[in-house]
N, CA, C and O of each residue as an XYZ file, in Angstrom:
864
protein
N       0.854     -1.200      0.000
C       0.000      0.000      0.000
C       0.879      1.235      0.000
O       1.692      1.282      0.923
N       0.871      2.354     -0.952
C       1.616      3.324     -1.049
C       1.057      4.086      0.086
O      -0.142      4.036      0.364
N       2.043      4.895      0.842
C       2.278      5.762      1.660
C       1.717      7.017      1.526
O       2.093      7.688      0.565
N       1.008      7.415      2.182
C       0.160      9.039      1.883
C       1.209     10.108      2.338
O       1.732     10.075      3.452
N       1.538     11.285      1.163
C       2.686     12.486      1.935
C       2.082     13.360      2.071
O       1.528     13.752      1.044
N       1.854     14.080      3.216
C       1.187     15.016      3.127
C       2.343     16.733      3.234
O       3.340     16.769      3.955
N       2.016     17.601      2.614
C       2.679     18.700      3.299
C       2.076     19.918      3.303
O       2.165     20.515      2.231
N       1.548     20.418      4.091
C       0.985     21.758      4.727
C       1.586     22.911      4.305
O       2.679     23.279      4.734
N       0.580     23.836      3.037
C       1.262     24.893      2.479
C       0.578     26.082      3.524
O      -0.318     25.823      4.328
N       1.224     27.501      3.328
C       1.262     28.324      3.894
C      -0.424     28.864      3.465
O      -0.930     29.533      4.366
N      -1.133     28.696      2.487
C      -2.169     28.971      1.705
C      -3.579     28.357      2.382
O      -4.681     28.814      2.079
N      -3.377     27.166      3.423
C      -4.332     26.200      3.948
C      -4.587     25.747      2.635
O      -5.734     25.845      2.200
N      -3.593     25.213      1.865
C      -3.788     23.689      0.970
C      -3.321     22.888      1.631
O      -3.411     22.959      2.857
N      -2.793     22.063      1.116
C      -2.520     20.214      1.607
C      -2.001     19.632      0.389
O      -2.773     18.981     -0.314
N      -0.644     19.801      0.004
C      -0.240     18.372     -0.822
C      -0.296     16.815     -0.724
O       0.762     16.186     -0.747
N      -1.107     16.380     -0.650
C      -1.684     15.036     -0.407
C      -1.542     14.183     -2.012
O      -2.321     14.160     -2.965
N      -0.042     13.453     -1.777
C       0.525     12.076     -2.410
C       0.484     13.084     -4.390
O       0.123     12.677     -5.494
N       0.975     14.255     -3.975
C       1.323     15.270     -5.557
C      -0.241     15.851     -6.003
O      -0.372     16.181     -7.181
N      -1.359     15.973     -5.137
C      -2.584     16.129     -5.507
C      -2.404     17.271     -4.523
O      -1.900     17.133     -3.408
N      -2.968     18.691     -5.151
C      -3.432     20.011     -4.457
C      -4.740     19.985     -3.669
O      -5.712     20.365     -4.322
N      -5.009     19.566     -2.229
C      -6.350     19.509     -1.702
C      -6.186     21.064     -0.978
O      -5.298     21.893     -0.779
N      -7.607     20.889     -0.731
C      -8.164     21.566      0.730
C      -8.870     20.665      2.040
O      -9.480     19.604      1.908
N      -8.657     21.263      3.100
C      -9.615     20.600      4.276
C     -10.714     21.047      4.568
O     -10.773     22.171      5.068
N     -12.104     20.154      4.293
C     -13.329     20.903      4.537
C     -13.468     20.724      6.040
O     -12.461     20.449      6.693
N     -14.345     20.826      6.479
C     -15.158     21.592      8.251
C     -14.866     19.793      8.459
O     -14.230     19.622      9.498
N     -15.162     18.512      7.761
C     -15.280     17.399      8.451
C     -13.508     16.828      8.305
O     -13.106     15.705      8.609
N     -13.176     17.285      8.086
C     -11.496     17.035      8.219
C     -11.269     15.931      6.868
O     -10.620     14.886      6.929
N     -11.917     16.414      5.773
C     -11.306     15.603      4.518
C     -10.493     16.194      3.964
O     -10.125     17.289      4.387
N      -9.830     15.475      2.536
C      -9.044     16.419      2.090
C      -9.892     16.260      0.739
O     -10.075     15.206      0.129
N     -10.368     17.530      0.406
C     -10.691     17.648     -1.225
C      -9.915     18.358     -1.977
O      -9.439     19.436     -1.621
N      -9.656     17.641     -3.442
C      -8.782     17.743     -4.196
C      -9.661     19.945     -4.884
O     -10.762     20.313     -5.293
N      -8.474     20.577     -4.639
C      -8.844     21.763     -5.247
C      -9.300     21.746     -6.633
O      -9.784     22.827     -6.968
N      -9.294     20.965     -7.422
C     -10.114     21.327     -8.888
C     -11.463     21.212     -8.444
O     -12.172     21.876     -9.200
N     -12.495     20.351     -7.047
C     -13.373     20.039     -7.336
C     -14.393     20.794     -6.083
O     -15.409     20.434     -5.487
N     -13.705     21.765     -6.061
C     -14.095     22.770     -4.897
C     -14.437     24.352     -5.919
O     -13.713     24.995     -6.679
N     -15.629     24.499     -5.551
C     -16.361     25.770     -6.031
C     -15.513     27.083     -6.423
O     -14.778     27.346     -5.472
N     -15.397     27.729     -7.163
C     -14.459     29.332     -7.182
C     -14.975     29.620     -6.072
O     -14.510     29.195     -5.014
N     -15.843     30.259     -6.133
C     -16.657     31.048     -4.490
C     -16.432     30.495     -3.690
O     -16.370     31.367     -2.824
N     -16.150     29.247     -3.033
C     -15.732     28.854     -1.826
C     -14.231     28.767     -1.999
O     -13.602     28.394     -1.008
N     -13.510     29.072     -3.178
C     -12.380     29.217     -2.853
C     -11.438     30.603     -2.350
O     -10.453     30.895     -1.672
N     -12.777     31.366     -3.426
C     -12.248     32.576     -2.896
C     -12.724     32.967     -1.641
O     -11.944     33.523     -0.867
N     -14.007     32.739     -1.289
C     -14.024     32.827      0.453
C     -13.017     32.237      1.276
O     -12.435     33.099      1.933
N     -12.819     31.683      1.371
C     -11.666     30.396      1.930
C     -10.015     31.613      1.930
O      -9.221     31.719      2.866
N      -9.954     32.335      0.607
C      -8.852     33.318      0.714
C      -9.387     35.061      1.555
O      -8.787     35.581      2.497
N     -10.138     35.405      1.133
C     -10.605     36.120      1.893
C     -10.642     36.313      3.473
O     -10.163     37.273      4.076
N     -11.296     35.228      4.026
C     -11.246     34.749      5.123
C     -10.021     34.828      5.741
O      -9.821     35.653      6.632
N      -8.952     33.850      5.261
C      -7.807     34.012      5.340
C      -6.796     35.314      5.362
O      -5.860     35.234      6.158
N      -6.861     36.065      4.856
C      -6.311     37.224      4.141
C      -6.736     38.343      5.764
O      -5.977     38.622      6.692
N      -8.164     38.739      5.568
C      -8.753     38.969      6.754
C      -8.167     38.525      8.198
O      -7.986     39.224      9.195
N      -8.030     37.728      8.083
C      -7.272     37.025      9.820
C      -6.004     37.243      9.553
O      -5.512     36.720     10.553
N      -5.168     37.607      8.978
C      -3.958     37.478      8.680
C      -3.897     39.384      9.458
O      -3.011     39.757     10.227
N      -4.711     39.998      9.120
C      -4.227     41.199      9.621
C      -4.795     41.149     10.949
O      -4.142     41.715     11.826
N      -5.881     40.586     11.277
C      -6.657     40.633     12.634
C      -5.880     39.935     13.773
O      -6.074     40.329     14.923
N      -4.996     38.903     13.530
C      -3.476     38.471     14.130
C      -2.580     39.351     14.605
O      -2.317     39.657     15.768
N      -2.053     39.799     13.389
C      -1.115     40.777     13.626
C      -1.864     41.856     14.769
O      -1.556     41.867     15.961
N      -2.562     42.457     14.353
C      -3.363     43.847     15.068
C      -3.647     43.104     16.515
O      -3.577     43.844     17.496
N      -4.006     41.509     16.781
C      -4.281     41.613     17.802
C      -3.110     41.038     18.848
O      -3.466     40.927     20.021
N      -1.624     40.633     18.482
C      -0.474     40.958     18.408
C       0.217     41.905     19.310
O       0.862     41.824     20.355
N      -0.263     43.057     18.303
C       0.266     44.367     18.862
C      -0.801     45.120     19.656
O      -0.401     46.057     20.348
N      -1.900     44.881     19.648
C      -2.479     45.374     21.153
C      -2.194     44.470     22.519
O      -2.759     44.850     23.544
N      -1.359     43.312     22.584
C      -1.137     42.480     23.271
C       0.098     43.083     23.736
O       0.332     43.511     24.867
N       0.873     43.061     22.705
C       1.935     43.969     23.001
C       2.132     45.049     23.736
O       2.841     45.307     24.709
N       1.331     45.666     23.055
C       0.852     47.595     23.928
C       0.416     47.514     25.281
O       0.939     48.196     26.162
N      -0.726     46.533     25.540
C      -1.288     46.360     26.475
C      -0.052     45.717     27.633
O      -0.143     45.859     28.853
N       1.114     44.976     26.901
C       1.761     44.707     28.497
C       2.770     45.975     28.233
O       3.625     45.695     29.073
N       3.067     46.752     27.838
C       4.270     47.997     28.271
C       3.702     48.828     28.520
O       4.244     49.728     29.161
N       1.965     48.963     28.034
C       1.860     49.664     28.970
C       1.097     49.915     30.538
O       0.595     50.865     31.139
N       1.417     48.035     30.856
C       0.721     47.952     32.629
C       2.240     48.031     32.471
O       2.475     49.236     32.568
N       3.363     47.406     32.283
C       4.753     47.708     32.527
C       5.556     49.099     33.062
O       6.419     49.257     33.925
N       4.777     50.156     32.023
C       4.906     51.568     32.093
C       4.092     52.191     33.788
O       4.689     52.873     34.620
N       3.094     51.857     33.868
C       2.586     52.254     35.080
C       2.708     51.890     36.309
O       2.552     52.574     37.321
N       3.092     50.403     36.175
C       3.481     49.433     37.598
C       4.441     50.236     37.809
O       4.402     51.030     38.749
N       5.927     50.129     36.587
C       6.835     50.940     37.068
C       6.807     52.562     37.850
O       7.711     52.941     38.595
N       5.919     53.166     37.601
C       5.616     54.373     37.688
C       5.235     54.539     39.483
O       5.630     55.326     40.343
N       4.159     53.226     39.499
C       3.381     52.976     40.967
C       4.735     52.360     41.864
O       4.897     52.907     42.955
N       5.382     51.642     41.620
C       6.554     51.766     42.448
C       7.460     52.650     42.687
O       7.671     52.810     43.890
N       8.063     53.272     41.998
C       8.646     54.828     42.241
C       7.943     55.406     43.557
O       8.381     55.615     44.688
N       6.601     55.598     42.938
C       5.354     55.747     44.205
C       5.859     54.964     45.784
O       6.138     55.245     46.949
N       5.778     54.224     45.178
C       5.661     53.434     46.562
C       6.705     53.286     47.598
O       6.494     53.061     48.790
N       8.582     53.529     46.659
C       9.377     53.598     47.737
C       9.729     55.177     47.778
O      10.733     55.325     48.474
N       9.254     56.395     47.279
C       8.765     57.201     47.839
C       8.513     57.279     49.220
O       9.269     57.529     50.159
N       6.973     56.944     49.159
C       5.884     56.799     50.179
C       6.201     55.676     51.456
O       5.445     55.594     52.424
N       7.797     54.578     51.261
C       7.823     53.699     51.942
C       6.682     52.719     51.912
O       6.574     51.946     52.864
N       5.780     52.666     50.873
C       4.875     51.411     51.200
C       5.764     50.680     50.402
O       6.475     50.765     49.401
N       5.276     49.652     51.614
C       5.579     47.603     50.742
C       5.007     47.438     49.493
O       3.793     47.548     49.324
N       5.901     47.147     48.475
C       4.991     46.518     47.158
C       5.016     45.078     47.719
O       5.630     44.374     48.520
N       3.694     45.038     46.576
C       3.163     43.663     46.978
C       1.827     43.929     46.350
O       1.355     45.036     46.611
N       0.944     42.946     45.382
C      -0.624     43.046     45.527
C      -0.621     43.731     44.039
O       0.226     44.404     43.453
N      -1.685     43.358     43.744
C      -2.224     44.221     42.306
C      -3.242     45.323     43.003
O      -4.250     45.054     43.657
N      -2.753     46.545     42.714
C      -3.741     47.626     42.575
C      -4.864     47.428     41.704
O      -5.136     46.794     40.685
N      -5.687     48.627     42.917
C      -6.845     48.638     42.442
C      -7.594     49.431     41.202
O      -7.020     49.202     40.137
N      -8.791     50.348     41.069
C      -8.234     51.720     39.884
C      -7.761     52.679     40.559
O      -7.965     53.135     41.684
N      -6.803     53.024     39.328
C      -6.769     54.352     39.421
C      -6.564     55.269     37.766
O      -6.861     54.973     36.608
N      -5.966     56.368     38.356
C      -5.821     57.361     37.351
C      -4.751     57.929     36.928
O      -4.041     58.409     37.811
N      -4.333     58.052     35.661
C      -3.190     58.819     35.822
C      -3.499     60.184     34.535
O      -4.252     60.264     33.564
N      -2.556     61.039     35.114
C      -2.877     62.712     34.002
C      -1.641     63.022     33.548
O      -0.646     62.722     34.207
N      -1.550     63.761     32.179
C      -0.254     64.138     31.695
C      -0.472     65.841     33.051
O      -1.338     66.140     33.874
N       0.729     66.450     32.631
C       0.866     67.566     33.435
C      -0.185     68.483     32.792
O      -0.961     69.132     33.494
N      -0.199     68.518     31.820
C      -1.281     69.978     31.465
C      -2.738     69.932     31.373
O      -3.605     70.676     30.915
N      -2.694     68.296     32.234
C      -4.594     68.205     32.185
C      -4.814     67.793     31.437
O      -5.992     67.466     31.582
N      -4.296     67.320     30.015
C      -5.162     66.894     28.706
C      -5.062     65.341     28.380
O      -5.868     64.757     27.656
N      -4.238     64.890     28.852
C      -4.038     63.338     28.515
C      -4.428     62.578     29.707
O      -4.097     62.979     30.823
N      -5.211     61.348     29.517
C      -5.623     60.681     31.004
C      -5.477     59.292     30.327
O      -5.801     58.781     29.255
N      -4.769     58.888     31.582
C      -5.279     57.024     31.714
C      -5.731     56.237     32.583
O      -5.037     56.115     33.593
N      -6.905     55.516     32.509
C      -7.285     54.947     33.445
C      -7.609     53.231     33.625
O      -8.288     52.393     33.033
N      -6.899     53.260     34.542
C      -6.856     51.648     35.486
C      -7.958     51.350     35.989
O      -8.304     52.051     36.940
N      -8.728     50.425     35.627
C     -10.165     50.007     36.281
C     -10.021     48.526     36.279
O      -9.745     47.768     35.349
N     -10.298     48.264     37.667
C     -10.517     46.568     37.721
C     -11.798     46.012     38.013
O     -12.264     46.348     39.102
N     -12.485     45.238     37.303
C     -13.675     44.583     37.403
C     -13.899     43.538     38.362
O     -14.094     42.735     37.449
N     -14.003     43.031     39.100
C     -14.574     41.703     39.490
C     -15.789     41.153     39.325
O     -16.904     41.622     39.553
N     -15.371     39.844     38.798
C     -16.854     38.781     38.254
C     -16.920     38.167     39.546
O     -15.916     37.753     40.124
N     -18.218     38.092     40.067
C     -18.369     37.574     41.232
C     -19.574     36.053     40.843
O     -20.412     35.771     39.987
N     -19.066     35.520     41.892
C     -20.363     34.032     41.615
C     -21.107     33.933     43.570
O     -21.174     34.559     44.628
N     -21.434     32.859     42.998
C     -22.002     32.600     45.139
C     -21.762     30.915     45.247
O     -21.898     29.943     44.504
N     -21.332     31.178     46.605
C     -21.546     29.961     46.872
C     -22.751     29.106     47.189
O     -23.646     29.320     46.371
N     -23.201     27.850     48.471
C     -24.154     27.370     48.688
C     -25.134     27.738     49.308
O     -26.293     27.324     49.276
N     -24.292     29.164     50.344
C     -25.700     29.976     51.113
C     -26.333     30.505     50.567
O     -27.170     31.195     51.149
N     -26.272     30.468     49.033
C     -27.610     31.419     48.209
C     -28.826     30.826     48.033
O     -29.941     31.274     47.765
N     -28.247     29.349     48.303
C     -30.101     28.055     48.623
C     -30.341     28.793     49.501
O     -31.197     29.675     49.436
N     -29.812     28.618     50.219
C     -30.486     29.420     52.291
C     -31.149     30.305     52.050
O     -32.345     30.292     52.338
N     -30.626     31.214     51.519
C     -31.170     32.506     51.444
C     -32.209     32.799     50.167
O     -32.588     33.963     50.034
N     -32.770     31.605     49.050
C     -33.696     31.576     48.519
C     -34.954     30.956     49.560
O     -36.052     31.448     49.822
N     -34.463     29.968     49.924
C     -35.195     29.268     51.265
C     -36.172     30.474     51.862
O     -37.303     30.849     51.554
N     -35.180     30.917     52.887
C     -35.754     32.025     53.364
C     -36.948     33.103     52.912
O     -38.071     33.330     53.361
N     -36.097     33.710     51.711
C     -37.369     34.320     50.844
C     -38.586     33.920     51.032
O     -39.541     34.424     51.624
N     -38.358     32.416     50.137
C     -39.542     31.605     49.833
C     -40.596     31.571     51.219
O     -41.795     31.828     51.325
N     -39.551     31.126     52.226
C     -40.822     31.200     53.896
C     -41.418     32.673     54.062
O     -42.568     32.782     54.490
N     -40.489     34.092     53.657
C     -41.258     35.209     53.857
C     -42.404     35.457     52.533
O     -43.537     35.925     52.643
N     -41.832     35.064     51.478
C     -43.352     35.565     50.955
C     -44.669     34.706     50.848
O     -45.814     34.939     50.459
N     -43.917     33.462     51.433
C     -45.491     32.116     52.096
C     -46.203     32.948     52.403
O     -47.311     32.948     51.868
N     -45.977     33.672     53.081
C     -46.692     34.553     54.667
C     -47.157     35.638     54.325
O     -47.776     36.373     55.095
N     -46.903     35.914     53.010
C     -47.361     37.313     52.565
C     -48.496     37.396     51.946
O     -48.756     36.391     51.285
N     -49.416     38.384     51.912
C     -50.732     38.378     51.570
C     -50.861     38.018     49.789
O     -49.820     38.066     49.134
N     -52.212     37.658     49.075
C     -51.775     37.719     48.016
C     -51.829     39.398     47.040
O     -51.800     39.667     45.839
N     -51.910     40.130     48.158
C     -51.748     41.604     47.696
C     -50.690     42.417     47.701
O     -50.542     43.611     47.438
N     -49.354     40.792     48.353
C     -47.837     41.911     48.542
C     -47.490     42.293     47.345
O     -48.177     41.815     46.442
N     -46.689     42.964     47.056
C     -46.142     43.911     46.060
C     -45.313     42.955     45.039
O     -44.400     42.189     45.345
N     -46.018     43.259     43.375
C     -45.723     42.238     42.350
C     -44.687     42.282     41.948
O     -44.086     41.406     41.327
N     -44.035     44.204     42.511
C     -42.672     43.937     41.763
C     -41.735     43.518     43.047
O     -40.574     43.881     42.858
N     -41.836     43.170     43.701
C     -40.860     42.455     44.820
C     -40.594     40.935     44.279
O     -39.510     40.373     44.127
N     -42.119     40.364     43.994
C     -41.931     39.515     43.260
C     -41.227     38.777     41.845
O     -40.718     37.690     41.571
N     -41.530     40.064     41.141
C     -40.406     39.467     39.726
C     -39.560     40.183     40.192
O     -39.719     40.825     39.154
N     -38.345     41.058     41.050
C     -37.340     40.980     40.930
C     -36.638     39.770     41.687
O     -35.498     39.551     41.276
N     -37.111     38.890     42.771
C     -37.004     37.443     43.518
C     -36.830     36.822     42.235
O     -35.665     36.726     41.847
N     -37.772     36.364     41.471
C     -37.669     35.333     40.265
C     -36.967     35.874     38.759
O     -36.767     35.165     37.773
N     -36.651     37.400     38.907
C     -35.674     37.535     38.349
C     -34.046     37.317     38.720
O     -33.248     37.009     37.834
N     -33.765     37.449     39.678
C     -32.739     37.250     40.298
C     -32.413     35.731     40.660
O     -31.226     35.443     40.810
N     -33.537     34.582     40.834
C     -33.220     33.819     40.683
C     -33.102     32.929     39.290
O     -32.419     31.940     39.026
N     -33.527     33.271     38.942
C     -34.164     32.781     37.372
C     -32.585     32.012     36.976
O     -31.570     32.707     36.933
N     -32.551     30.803     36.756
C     -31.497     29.630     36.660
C     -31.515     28.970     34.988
O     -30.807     28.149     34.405
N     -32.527     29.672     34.654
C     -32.768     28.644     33.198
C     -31.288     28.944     32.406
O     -30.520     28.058     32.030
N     -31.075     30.420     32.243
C     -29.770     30.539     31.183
C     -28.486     30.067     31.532
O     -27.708     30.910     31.978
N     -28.143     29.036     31.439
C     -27.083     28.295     31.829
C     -26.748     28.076     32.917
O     -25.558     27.834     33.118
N     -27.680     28.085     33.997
C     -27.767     27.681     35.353
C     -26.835     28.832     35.853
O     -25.993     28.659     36.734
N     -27.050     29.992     35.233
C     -26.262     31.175     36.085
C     -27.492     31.902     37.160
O     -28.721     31.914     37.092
N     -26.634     32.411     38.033
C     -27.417     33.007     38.923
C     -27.664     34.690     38.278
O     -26.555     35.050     37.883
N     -28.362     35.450     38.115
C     -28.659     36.777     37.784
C     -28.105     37.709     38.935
O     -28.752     38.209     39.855
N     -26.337     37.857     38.584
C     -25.784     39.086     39.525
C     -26.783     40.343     39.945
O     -27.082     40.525     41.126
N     -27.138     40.959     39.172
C     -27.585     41.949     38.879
C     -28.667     42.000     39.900
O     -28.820     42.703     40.899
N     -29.518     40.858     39.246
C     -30.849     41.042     40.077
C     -30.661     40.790     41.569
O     -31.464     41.056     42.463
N     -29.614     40.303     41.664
C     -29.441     39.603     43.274
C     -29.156     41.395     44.345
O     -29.661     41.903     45.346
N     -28.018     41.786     43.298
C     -28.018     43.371     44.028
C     -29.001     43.738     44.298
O     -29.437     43.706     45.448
N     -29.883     44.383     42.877
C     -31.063     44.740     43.471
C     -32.251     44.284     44.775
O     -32.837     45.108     45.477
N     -32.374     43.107     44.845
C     -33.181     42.715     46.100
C     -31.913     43.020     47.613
O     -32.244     43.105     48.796
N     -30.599     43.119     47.095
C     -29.954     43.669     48.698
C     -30.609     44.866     48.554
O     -31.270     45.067     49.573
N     -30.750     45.905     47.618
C     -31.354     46.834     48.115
C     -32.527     47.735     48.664
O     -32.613     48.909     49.022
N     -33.370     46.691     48.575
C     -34.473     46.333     49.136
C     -34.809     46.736     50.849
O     -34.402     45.979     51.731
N     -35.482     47.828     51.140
C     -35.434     48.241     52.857
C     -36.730     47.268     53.083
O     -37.824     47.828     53.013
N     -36.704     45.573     53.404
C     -37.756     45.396     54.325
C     -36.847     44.619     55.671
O     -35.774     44.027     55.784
N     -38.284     45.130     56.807
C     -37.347     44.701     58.217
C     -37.779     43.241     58.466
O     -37.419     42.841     59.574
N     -38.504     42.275     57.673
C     -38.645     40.939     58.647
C     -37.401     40.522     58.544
O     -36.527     40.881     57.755
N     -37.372     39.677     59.459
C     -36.066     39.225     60.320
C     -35.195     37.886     59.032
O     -34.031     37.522     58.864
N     -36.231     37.608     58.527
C     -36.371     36.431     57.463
C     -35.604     36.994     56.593
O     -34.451     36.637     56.349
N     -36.367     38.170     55.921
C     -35.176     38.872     55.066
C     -34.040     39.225     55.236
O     -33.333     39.164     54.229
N     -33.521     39.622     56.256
C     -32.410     40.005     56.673
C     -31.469     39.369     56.531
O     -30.462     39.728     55.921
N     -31.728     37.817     57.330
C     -31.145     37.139     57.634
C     -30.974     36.228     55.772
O     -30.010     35.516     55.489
N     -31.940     36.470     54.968
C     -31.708     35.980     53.631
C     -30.306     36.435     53.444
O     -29.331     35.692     53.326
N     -30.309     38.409     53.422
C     -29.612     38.865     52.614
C     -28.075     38.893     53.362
O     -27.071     39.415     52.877
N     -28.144     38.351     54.375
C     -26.921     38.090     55.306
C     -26.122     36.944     54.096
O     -25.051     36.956     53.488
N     -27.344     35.980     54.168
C     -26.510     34.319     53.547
C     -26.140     34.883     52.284
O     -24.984     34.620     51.952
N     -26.851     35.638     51.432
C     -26.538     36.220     50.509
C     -24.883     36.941     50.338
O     -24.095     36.683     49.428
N     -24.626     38.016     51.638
C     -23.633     38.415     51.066
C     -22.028     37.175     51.636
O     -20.982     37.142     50.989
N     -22.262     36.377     52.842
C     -21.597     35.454     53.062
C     -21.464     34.350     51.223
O     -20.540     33.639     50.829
N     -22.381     34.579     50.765
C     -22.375     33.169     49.490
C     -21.374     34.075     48.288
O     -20.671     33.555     47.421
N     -21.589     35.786     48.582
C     -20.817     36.153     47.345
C     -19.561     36.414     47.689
O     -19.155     37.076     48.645
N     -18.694     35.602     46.474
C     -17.656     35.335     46.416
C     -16.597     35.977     44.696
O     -16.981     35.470     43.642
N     -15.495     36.924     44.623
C     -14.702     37.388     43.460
C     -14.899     35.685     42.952
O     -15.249     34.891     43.825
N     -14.700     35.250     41.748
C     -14.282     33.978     40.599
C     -12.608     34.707     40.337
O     -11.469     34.379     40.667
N     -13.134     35.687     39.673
C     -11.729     36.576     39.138
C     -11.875     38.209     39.155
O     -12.881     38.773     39.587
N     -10.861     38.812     38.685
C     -11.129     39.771     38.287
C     -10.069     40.550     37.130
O      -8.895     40.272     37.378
N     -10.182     41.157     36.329
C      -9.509     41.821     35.031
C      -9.528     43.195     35.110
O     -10.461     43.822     35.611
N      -8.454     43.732     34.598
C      -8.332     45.097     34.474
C      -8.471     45.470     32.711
O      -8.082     44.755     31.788
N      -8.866     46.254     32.657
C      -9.481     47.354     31.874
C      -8.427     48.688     31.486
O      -8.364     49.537     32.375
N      -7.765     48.893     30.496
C      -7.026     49.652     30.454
C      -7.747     51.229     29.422
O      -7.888     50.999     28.221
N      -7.987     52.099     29.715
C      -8.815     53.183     28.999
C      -7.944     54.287     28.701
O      -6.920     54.223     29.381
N      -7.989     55.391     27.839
C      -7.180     56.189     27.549
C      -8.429     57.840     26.955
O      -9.514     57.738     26.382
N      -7.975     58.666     27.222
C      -8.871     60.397     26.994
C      -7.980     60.953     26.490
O      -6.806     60.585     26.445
N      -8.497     61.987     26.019
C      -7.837     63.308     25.575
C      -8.758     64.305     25.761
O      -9.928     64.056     26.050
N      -8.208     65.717     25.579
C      -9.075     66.398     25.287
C      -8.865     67.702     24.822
O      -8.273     68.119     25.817
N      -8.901     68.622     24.095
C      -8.095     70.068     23.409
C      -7.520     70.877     24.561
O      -6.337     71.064     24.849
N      -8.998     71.459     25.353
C      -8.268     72.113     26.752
C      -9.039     71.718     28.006
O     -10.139     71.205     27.802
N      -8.712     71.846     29.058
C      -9.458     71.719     30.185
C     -10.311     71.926     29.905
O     -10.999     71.128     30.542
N     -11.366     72.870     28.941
C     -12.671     73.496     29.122
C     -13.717     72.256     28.913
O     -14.807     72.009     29.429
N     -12.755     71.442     27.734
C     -13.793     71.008     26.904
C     -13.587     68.975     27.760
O     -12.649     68.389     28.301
N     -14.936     68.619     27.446
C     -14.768     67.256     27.711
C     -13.995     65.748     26.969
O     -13.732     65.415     25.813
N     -13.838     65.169     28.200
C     -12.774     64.198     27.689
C     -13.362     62.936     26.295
O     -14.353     62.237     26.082
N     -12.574     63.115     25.900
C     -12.626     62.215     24.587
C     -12.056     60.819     24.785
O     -10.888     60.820     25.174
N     -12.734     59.381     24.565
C     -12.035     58.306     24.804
C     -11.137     58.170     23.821
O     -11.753     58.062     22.761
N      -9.950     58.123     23.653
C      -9.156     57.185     22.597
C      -9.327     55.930     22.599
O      -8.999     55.280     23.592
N     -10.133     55.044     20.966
C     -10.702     53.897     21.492
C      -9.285     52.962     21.207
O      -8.586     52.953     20.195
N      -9.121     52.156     22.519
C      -8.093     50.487     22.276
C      -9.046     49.782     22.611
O      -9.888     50.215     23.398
N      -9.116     48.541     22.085
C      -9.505     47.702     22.672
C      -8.843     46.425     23.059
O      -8.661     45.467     22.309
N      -8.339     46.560     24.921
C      -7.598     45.865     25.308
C      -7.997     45.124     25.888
O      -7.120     44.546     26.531
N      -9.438     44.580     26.128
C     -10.553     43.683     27.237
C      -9.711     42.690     26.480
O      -8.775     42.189     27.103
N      -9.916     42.312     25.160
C      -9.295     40.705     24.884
C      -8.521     40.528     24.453
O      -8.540     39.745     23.503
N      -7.357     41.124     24.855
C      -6.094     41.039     24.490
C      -5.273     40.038     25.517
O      -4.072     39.826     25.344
């Protein structure tokens, strides 16, 4: 049985045994005469397209570490200044050129999840609004079953969960919900956000310079 050679051109062909293929989506190799123009030229396009979206995303990768490099360095200067201990990732902050017009800003996000006391503290709910007339208040109600609402990928609804902490009722039930509540929330992670302004003069408002360094 003759031996299959394969060799991988720079083009996403496939020399397969002196025959010019391509690889479709199910991992065959079809011989390029018997593949559509239009899907060939999509196929280059495509290609061509990512070839710069690489590079570009490359060099915001790049940018993005000289310039936390540029500021860490900057925040230490700071710090044996000031005699504080480095140590720890900062939190946000800000930084300004001297004449007011250039700004950068450090913002860190945290994604938060919960742990198991957030049963407890649905529990709870559930016993205070047993008890509640069927005239208690409807929107107390859909923000509870908004906030719990589990169907979209068994995530819990951050959002909505805030909102019911902010909620002023005094039964003891609740309280003690929104206790288990903040014991269950817990950081997963958190990411920094790197942003950049300008602006002509002090008078006028700041302008974002757009990077986009979230997925870099």
């Amino acid at each position: 049985m003759e031996a299959v050679i394969l060799e991988n051109l720079s083009d996403g062909t496939t020399m397969v045994s002196g025959k010019l293929c391509m690889t479709d989506a199910k991992g065959h190799f079809v011989p390029v005469n018997l593949i559509k123009p239009a899907d060939k030229l999509q196929d280059e396009v495509v290609r061509k397209v990512m070839g710069y979206a690489d590079d570009i995303s490359a060099q915001i990768a790049r940018f993005r570490a000289h310039t936390m490099e540029d500021l860490d360095g900057y925040d230490q200067l700071l710090d044996q200044e000031y005699g504080v201990k480095v140590g720890g990732k900062k939190g946000n902050r800000t930084y300004q050129s001297f004449d007011g017009l250039l700004r950068v800003q450090v913002a860190v996000n945290d994604f938060i999840d919960f742990g198991p006391q957030l049963q407890t503290a649905k529990l709870l709910i559930d016993e205070y609004l047993n008890e509640l007339t069927a005239d208690s208040p409807e929107q107390i109600q859909a923000l509870i079953t908004e906030a719990f609402n589990t169907a979209k990928a068994g995530k819990i609804d951050v959002a909505g969960i805030k909102k019911l902490k902010r909620l002023q009722i005094e039964d003891p039930r609740w309280k003690d919900a929104m206790r288990a509540i903040e014991d269950a929330e817990r950081v997963n992670y958190s990411k920094q956000y790197v942003r950049f302004y300008r602006r002509a003069s002090i008078e006028d408002q700041w302008q974002a310079v757009t990077v986009d360094l979230a997925k870099s």
